[in-house]
N, C-alpha and C positions, 0 to 999 in steps of 0.2 A: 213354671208353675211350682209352687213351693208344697212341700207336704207337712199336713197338719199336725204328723203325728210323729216319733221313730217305731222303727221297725225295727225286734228282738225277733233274736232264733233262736231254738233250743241248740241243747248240746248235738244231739243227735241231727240234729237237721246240718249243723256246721259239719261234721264227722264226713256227713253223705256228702258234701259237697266240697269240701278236702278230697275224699276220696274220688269222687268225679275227677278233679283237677291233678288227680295223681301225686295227692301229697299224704307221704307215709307220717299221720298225725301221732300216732303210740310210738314210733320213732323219737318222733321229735318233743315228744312231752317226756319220754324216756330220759333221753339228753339235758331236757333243760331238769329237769329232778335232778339229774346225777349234778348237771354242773354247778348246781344251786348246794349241793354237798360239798362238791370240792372249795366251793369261794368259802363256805363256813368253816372249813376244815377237816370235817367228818373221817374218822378212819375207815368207817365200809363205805363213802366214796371211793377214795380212794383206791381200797382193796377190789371194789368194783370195777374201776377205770381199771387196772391191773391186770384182772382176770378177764376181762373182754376184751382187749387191744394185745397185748402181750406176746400172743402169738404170734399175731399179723406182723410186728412191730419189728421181733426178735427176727422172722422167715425173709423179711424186708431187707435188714440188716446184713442176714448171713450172704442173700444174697448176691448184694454190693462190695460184702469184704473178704467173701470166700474163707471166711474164718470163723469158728461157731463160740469158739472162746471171746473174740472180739467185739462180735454180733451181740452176745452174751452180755459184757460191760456196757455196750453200747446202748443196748435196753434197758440198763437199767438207770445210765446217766440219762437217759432219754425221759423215763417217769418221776427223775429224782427233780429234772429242770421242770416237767412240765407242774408239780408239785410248788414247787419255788414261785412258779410265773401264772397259773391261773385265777390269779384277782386281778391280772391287766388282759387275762381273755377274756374279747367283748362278744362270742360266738358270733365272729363274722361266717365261721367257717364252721364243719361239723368237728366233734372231739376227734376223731377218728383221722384227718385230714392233717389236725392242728399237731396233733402224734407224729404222725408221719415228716411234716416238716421241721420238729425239730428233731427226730431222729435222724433226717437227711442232714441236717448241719452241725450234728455232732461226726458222725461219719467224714464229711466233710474236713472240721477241726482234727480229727484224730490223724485221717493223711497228709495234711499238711503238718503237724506233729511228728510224724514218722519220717516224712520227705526232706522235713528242714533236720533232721538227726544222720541224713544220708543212707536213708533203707527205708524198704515198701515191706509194707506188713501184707502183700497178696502172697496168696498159697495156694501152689499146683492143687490139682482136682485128683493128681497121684498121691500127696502127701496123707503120713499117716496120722490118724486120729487120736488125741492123746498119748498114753506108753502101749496102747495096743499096735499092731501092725496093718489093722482097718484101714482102710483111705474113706476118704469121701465118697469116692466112688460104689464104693463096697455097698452103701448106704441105702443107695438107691435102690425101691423094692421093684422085684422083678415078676413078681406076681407065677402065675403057674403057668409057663411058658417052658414050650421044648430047649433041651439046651442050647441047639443053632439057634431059633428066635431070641433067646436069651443075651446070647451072645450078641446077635446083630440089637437087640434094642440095648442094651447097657454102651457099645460103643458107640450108637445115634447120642446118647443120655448122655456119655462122655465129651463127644465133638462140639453137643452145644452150649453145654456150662464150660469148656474152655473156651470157646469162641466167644461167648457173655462174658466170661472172663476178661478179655482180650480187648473188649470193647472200650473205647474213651471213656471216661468215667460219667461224664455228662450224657453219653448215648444213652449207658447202663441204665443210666438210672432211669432215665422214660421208659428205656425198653421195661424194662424190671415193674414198673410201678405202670404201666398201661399192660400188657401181654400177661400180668403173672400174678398180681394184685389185683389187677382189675379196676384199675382209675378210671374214672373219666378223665377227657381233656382239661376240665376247669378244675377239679381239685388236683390235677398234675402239676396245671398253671397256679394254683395254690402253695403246693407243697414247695414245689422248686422256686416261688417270685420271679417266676418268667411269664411273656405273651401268651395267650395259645397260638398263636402262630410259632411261634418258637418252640413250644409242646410238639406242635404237631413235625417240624422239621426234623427234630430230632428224632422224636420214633420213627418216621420214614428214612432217614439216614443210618440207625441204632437197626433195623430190619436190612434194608440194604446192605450193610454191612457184615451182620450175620448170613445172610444170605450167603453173599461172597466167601465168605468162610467155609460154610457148609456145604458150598454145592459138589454134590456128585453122591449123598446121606441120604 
């Protein structure tokens, strides 16, 4: 049976039924605004994508390289590429994803950089933080906790950012980017250009692994 007429919906009637389907619409119309700035060239795109990602990107980073100065350049070749390259982004993916993946391949490019020179730019979780005698460790807020409590949670805080440390770098990074960031498996399987099958072995081996490190914490 053929219909005689089309069928229009309002705004609002589309909204409710986005929202039925669980689709975050101000999200997504958020995005394409911004990215519709970035292809034009806009400097408060830009400055926008900057101050909404930046952190995540930079936290991501430090993560991975155990270095905050490193983490630090890393972020900002990270916005300087995706500035370079956003008029061949066809937002298969979200902005936030598409960040993350090249920040993972600059990270990436840097230790193979490092590695073909004959040195690892990783850094103990004892070393000290700039000309101060801080370490990393130091960093970690310990909130208002008895000294003993203190003591036993900064050394748990310890044993796992060295054991993350320690991790294959390929574990690291699922772990890092599912447990700590907070990915899904499909934008992990985005970031990295692996299966999710492969997503998901990894973080259960990247867990198991940790595990083994930590038991007896």
């Amino acid at each position: 049976m053929a219909l005689s007429r089309s069928i229009a919906f309002d705004e609002d009637t589309l909204n409710e039924a986005a929202s039925a389907a669980g689709l975050d619409t101000a999200i997504s119309r958020q995005e394409a605004a911004l990215l519709e700035g970035l292809k034009a060239g806009r400097q408060e795109a830009f400055d926008t994508l900057i101050e909404r990602f930046s952190s995540d990107i930079f936290a991501t980073l430090y993560r991975i390289t155990e270095d905050a100065e490193e983490a630090a350049d890393l972020t900002q070749e990270t916005f300087i590429s995706a500035a370079r390259s956003v008029a061949g982004f066809r937002g298969d993916s979200g902005l936030k994803t598409w960040l993350y993946r090249i920040a993972i391949n600059h990270a990436r490019n840097r230790k193979r950089w490092w590695f073909r020179r004959g040195r690892s730019k990783t850094i103990s979780i004892d070393s000290p933080i700039g000309p101060s005698e801080q370490t990393i460790g130091d960093t970690l807020d310990a909130g208002s906790r008895s000294p003993e409590d203190e003591a036993i949670w900064r050394e748990r805080q310890l044993s796992l950012r060295r054991a993350l440390n320690e991790l294959p770098e390929i574990f690291r990074e699922a772990v890092v980017l599912c447990d700590i960031e907070g990915l899904s498996y499909d934008e992990i399987a985005e970031v990295l250009g692996i299966s999710m099958g492969t997503v998901k072995s990894r973080i259960a081996r990247g867990r198991d692994e940790l595990r083994r490190k930590l038991k007896g914490y």
